[in-house]
N, C-alpha and C positions, 0 to 999 in steps of 0.2 A: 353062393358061388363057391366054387372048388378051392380059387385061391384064398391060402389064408392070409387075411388083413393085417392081423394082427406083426407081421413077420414086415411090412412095406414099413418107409418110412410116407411122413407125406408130401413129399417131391413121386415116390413112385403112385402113391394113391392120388394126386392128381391129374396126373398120366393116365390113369385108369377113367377116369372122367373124360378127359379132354379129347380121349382117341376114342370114347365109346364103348370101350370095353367092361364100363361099371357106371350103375344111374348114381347121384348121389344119394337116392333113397336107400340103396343096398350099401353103400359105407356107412350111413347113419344105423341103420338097422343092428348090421355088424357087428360097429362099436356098442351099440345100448346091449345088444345079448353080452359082448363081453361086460360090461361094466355090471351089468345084475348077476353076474355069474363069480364076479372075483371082488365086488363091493363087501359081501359080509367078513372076506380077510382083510380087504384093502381099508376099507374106513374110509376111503379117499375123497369123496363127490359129497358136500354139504346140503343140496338143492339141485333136483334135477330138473332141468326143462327137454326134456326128452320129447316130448308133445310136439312142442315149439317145433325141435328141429325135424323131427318129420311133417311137419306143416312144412315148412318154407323146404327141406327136401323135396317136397312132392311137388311144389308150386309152379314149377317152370321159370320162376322167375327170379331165379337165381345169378347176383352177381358172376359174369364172366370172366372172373380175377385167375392168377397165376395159380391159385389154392380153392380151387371151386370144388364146394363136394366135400373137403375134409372136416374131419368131425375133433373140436377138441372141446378145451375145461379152459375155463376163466377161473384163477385164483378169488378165493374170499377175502379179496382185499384188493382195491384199488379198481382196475377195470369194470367196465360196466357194460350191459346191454340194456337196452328201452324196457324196464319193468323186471330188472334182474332181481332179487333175496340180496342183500348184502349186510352179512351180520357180522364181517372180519374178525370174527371171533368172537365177537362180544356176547353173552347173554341178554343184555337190553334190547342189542337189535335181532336177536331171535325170538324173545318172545313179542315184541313189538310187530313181526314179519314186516320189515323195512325194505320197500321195495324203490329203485332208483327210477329217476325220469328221464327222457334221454338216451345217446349213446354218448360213452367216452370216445374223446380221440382216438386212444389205443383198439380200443374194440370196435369203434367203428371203422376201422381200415381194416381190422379182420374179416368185419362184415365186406366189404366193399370190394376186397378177396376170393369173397364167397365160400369163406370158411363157416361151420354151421356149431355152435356151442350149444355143449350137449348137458350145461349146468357150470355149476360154480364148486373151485377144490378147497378142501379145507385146510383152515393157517391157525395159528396159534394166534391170541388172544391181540388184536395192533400188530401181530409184525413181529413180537419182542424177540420172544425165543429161539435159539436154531433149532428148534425140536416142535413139530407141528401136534400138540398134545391140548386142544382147548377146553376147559370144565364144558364149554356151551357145549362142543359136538363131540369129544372125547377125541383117544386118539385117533391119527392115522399110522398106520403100520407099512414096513419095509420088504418088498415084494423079495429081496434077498434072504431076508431071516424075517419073520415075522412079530421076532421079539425085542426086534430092532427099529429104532426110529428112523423113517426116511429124512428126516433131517427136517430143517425150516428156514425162512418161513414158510417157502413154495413148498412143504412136504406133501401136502395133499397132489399136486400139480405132477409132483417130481415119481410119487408111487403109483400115481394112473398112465404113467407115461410108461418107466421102467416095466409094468405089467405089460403092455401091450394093448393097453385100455381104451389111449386114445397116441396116436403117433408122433400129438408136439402139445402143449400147455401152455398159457400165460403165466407166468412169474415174475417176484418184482425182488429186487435187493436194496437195503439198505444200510448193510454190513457183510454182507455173505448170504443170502436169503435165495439168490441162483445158486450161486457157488454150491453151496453147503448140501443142499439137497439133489444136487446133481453129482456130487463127489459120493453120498452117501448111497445111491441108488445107480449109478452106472452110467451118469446120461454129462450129454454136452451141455454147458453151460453156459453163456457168453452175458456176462453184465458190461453193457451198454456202456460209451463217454456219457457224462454228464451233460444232458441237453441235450439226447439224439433223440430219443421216444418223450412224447408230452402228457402229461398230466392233465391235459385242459377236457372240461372243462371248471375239473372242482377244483384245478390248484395249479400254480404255478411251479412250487417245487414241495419236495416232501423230507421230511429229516433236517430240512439248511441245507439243501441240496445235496445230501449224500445218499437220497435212497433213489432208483430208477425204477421202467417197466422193462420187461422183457419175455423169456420164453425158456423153457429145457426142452430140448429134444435127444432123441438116438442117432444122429448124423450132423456132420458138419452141416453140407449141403442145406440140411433141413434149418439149419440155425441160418446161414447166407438167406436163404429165401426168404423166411419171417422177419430178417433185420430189413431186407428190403420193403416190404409190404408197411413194417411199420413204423420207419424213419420217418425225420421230419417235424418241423412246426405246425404249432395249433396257434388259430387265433390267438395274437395277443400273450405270447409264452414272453416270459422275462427273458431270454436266453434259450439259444441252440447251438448245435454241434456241430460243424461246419460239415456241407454235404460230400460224399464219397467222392468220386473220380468217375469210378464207373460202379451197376450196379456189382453187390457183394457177390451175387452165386456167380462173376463172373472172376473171381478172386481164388475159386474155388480147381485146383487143378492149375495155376500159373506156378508158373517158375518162382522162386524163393528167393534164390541166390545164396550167399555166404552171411549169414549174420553174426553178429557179437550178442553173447547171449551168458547171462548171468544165473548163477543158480547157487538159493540159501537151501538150506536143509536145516540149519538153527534155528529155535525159535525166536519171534523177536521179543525182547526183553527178558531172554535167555528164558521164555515157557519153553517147557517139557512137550518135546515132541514126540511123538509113538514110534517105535523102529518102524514099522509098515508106512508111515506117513511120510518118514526120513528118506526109507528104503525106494519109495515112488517117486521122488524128484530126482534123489541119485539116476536110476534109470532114465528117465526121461534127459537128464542132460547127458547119458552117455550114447542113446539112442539120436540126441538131435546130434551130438559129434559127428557120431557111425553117417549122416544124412548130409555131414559137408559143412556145420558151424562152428566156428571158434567158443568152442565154452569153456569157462571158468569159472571159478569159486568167486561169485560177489555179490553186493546187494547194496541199494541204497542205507548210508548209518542212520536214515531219517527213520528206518524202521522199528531203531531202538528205544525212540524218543516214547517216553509215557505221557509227557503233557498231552499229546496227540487223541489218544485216546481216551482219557482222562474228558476232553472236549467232546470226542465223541458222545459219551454218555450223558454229560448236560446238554446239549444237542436233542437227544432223543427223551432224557426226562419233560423236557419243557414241551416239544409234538407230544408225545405222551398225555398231558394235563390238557393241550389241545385238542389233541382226538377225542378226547373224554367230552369234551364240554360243547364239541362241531357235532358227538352220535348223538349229545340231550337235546340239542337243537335240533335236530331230525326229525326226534319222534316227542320231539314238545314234553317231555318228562325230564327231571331232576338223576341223576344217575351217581350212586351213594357207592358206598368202600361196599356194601353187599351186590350191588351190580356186577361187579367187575374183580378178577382176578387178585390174591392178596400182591401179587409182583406188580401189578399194572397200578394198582391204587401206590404204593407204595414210591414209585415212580413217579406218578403224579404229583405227589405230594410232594419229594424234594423239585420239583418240578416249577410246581409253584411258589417256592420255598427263593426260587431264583429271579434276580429284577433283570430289566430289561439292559444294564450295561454287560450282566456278567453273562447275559446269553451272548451279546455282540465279541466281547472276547473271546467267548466260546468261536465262535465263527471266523474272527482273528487267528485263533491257534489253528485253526482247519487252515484256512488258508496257508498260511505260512508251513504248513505242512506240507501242502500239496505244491507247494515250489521247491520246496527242499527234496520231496521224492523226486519232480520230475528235473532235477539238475544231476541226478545219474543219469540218464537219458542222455541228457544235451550232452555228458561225458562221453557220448561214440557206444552206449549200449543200445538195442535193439529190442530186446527182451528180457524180462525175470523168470525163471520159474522157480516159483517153491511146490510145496506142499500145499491142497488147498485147504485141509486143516492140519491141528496140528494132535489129531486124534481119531480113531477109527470109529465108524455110525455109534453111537451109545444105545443100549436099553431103553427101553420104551419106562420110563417112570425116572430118569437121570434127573429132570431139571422138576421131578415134583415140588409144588411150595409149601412152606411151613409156615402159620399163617403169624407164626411169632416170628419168623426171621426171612421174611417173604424176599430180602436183597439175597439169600443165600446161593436163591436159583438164579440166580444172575450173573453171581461169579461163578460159578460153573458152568458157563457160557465162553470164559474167556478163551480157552483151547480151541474154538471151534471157530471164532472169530478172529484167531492171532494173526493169520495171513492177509485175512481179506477186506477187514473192514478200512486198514489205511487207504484202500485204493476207490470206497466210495469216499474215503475224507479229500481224495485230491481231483475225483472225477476220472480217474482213468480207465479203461476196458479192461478187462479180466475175463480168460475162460477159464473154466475146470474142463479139463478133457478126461476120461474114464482109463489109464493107461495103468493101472495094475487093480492087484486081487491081493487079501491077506490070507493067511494058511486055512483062515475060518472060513474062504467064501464070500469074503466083505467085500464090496469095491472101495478104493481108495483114489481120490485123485488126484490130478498134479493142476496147481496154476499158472499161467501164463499173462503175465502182465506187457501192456504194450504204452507207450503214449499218447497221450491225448489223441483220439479220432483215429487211432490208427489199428482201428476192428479190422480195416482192408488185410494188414498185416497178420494179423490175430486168424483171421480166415485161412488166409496162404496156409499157414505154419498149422495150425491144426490138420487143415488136410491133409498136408504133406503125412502127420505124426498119423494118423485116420489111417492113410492108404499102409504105411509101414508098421502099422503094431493094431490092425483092425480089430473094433469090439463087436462090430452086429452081429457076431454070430455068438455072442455071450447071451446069456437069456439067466433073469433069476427064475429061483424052483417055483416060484406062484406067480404064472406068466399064460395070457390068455391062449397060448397055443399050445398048451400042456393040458392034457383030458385033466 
């Protein structure tokens, strides 16, 4: 067809379905020419079921959801469809070719949507890294600069989307994991309250409840309509999020009103923040001024706190040595420090290293964190915005490991997580919105912190920021509409 797809988000490619104007066979089609056409830059797609989607493309018998016809990528980690590859990175479970039974909760409302997945996008090894770089699949590359990391974990998710490859993705965070690759590559971001999207059926919660599911796309709208499709409890979830008011893409174009609205540009625990990362919240809070909100220079002091994150990391050492021991259960094999990444093994190992009181404290300091952020809140603020890192996309080889000092890649992680990871330790929603550019070309983004369940807010306010400082018509240099 004449129009090009690649340029729709998919609110308007559903449109294209629903009035007739496009089969879902010819979106599916579409997307697979782009993906084989920008795959040997991108790296981005670990496992394709391309097959698949043109089978149930053609079937007729296609869910009649609000997203019927659209073609996207399931991250290599978490979600799942009936008979998916799911290697999250690992080497074990790629040479094993481990495939899941089932659909997950999450992927099953995409299905039930009538969205069609076109494969699975490639993460770094568990989730670890903000940088999507696995020994098992190598890297994935930054449709901005190609010598740049689209960031992680969602990076595979976040550089098929930026290209124009597929027009929304599954993503999940557990520190910054939407954020990060969404600030890195140009795209919207929204990580979920705690308890809004479900994990069932392989788990109740993931990280001690700081990591969620979600999506990046190139449009607010497009983020409102998949938080609608995929909100909600699953059989038997420990916990949810209490439900919306109305649905979200109805959130999308209302009135805002006057908000109180906070903005750091310091790092928290005085990191080193990049002028470009600085220089992007500055704007953005002179921009929400310019729009009619009371902003000021503030920030919860709970951000300064290092015990906080400190628990973070035992937190994720101890899942870590789990994940390890739930993939040898999988595929019924033993999985040794040569399995698996020298940072992953190394992880585990203090991991295991920890008894079961000192993880409970661990989840003790999260807690008492996440009350202490959200008592600026109850203080009459409305919103944060910082920076959503405190660093611009890094090199593709930034976080290599040295198999003698395999913690090193790890601290050079903290930049990248200094904004975002408090707000999975307290459950609250966070977007990256795409609202500036560095001198090189980079996208940079700003975050947007709201309170507990209040994505409704989060929505508004992006869109508002959407219609007054518009990115769709930014496109990086290696983008499926460019010969």
């Amino acid at each position: 067809m004449a129009l090009d797809l690649s340029l729709l988000d998919a609110t308007d490619q559903a449109e294209l379905v629903r009035s007739g104007a496009a089969k879902p066979s010819e979106l599916v089609e579409a997307a697979i020419e782009r993906a084989e056409r920008l795959e040997p830059r991108l790296r981005a797609i670990v496992s394709r079921q391309f097959d698949r989607a043109r089978v149930e493309a053609a079937s007729g018998g296609l869910p009649q959801g609000v997203l019927s016809g659209v073609p996207y990528l399931l991250k290599d980690l978490g979600a799942y469809l009936d008979g998916d590859p799911v290697y999250s990175g690992m080497q074990a479970l790629l040479r094993a070719d481990f495939r899941e039974s089932g659909d997950a909760h999450f992927a099953g409302r995409l299905r039930a949507a009538g969205m069609l997945s076109l494969g699975r996008a490639n993460s770094p090894e568990l989730g670890i890294l903000p940088a999507t770089e696995p020994l098992s699949t190598g890297p994935s590359h930054n449709p901005w600069s190609l010598r740049h990391s689209p960031g992680g974990s969602s990076g595979g998710s976040a550089a098929a989307v930026a290209a124009g490859v597929v027009p929304v993705a599954h993503a999940s965070d557990g520190g910054g994991s939407i954020r990060i690759p969404a600030s890195h590559c140009g795209l919207v971001g929204l990580k979920p309250s705690r308890g809004r999207n479900s994990f069932a059926p392989a788990s109740g919660e993931r990280w001690g409840g700081c990591s969620c599911e979600g999506f990046v796309t190139r449009s607010v709208r497009d983020t409102a309509l998949m938080l609608d499709v995929t909100h909600g409890p699953g059989v038997g979830d420990p916990y949810t999020a209490p439900p919306p008011a109305r649905p979200y893409v109805e959130e999308v174009g209302q009135a805002v009103g006057e908000l109180r609205i906070g903005v750091m540009t310091r790092g928290p625990r005085d990191i080193e923040v990049a002028e470009d990362c600085s220089e992007a919240a500055r704007r953005a809070g002179v921009l929400l001024d310019t729009l009619g909100h009371a902003v000021e220079v503030s920030h919860p002091e709970a951000l300064d706190d290092a015990a906080a994150p400190a628990a973070f990391v035992g937190i994720v050492t101890v899942s870590t040595a789990r994940a390890i021991d739930r993939a040898a259960q999988r595929i019924a094999t033993a999985i040794t420090a040569e399995d698996v990444e020298p940072l992953t093994w190394a992880l585990a190992e203090i991991g295991r290293g920890r008894g079961a009181v000192e993880y409970l404290e661990a989840i003790e300091t999260m807690h008492r964190h996440g009350r202490r952020l959200a008592g600026w809140w109850q203080q009459g603020f409305d919103l944060l915005v910082t920076p959503t890192c405190a660093a611009p996309p890094p090199p593709i080889g930034t976080f290599a490991q040295d198999p003698e000092e395999p913690l090193a890649s790890y601290a050079r992680a903290a930049p990248f997580g200094a904004f975002t990871l408090h707000f999975n330790l307290s459950g609250q929603p966070a977007i990256s919105l795409p609202l500036h550019w560095s001198a090189q070309g980079l996208p940079v983004g700003v975050q947007l912190v709201a309170a507990f369940g209040r994505e409704d807010l989060l929505i508004r306010v992006a869109a508002q920021l959407e219609q007054a400082a518009p990115w769709a018509d930014r496109l990086p240099p290696v983008h499926a509409s460019r010969a």
